[in-house]
MARPADO-499827 format. One record per residue: x, y, z of N, C-alpha, C in turn. Coordinates in steps of 0.001 Angstrom, whole numbers, plus 500000, padded with zeros to 6 digits. Example, Ala and Ser with C-alpha at 12.3 -4.5 7.8 and 13.67 -1.06 7.14 Angstrom:
! residues 2
513190494310507800512300495500507800513200496700507800 512850497750507080513670498940507140512900500030507870 
***
This chain:
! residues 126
797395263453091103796465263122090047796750261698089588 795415260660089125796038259752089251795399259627087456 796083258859086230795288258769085121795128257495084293 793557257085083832794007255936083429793425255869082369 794127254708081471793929255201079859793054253381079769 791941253531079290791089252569078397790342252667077186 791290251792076101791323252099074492791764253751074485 790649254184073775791173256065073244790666256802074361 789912256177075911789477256842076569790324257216077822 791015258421078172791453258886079462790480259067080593 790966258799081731790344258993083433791263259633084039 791048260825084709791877261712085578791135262188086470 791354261492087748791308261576088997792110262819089622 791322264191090130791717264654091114791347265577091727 792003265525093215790978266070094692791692267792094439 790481268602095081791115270029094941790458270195096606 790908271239097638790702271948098968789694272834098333 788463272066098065787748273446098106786027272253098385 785118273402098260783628272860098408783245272533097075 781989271832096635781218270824095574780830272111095251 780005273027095758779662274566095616780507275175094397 781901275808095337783218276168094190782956276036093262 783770274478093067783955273529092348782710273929091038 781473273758091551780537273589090336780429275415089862 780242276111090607780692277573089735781878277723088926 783243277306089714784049277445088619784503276689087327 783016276056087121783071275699085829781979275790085008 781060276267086037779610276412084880779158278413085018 780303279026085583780030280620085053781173281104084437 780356281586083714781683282894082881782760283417083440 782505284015084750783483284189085957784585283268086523 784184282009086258784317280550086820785697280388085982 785144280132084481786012279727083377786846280348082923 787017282022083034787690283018083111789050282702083619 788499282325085502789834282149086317790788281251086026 789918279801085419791242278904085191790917278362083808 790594278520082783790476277252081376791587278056080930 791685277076080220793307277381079050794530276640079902 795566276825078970796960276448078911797626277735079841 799096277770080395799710278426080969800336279063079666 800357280604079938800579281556078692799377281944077812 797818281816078139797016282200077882796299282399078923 794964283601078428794129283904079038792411283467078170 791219283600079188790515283355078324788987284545078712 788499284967077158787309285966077271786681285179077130 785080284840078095783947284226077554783205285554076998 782604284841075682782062285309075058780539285309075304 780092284106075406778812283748075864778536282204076470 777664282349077320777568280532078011776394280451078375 775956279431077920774038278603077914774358277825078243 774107277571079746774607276601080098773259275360080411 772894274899079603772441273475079385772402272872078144 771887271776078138771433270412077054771592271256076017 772281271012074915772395271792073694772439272813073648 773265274044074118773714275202074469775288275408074587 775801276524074125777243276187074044777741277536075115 779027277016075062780322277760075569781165278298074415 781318279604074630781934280054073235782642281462074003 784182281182073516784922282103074224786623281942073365 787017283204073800788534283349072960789573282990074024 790317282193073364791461281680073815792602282907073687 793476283369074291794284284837073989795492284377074204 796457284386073638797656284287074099798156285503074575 798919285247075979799444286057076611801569286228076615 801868285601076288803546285144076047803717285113075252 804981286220075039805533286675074041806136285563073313 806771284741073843807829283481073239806396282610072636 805108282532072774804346281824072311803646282405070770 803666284024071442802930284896070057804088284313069012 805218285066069296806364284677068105806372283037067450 805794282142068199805996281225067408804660281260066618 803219281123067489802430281479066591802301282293065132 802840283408065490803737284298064501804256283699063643 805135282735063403805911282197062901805172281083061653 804128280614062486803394279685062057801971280548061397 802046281634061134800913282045060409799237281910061404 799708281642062182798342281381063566798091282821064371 796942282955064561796317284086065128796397283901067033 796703284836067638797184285226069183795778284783069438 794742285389068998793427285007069391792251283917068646 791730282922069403790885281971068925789852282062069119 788786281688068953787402281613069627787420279921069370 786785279630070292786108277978070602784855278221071190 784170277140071339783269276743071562783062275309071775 782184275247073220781774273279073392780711273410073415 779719272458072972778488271976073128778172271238074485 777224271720075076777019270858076509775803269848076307 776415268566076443775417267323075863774699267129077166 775263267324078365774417266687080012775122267876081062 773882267879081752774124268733083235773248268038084330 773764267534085366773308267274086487774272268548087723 772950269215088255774064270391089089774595269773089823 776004270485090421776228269650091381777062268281091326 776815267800090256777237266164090213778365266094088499 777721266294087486778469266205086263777775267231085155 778862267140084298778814268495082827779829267107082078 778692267158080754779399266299079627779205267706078407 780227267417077668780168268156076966781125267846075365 781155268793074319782041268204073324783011269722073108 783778269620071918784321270436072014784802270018070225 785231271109069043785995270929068100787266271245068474 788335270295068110789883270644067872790279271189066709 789966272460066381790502273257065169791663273887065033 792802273954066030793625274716066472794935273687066055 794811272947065812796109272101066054796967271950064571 798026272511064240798986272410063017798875271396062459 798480271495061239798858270011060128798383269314060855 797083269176061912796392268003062189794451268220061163 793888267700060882792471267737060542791690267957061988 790880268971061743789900269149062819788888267886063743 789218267679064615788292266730065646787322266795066367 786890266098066934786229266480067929786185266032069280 786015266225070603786145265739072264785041265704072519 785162264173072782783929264395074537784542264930075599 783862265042076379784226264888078005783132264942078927 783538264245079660782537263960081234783639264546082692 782939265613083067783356265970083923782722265016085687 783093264889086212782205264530087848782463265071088646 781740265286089883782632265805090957781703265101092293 782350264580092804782527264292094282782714264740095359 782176264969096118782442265395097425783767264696098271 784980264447098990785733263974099793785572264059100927 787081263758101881787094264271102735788577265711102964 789256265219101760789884267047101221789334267368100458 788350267386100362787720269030099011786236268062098246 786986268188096846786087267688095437786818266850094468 
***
């Protein structure tokens, strides 16, 4: 992975062994986002997904690790979250922009993310 930082904006470059096909299901179905979103030590329920232009993604974040509940625990924070992103652009196939609130984060004020996803075709994968 290669990453590059301009002003507050990150770029992360990287190739996966699979098809543009994959690639664009496992991120625009319920099924998709299931298999991999989240952190290691969570799992995730979609709740519901509209997936275009002003339509959201809305799904619970679960913690699965015990050493994570207990601190959560600790910190008065709930095992389970719900989030949600707003999807600002869809080109199939090619890119998903989208936003997202940061409500989760201790003694920080709530934010908000862009992101622009792309995907490329190679000659290993996407």
């Amino acid at each position: 992975m290669s990453v590059e930082t301009i002003g507050r904006q990150r770029r992360l470059v990287r190739t996966y062994p699979t098809s543009l096909e994959r690639a664009w299901e496992l991120w625009t179905t319920a099924e998709g986002i299931a298999q991999w979103w989240g952190p290691e030590g969570f799992h995730v329920e979609v709740d519901r997904m509209e997936l275009r232009p002003g339509g959201e993604l809305a799904y619970w974040m679960v913690c699965d690790d015990p050493q994570i509940r207990a601190y959560l625990a600790s910190e008065g924070m709930p095992e389970r979250h719900l989030a949600t992103i707003r999807y600002t652009e869809i080109v199939p196939l090619r890119r998903l922009a989208y936003t997202n609130v940061v409500d989760f984060v201790a003694e920080t004020e709530t934010y908000e993310v862009g992101t622009v996803m792309e995907l490329e075709p190679t000659p290993d994968g996407v």
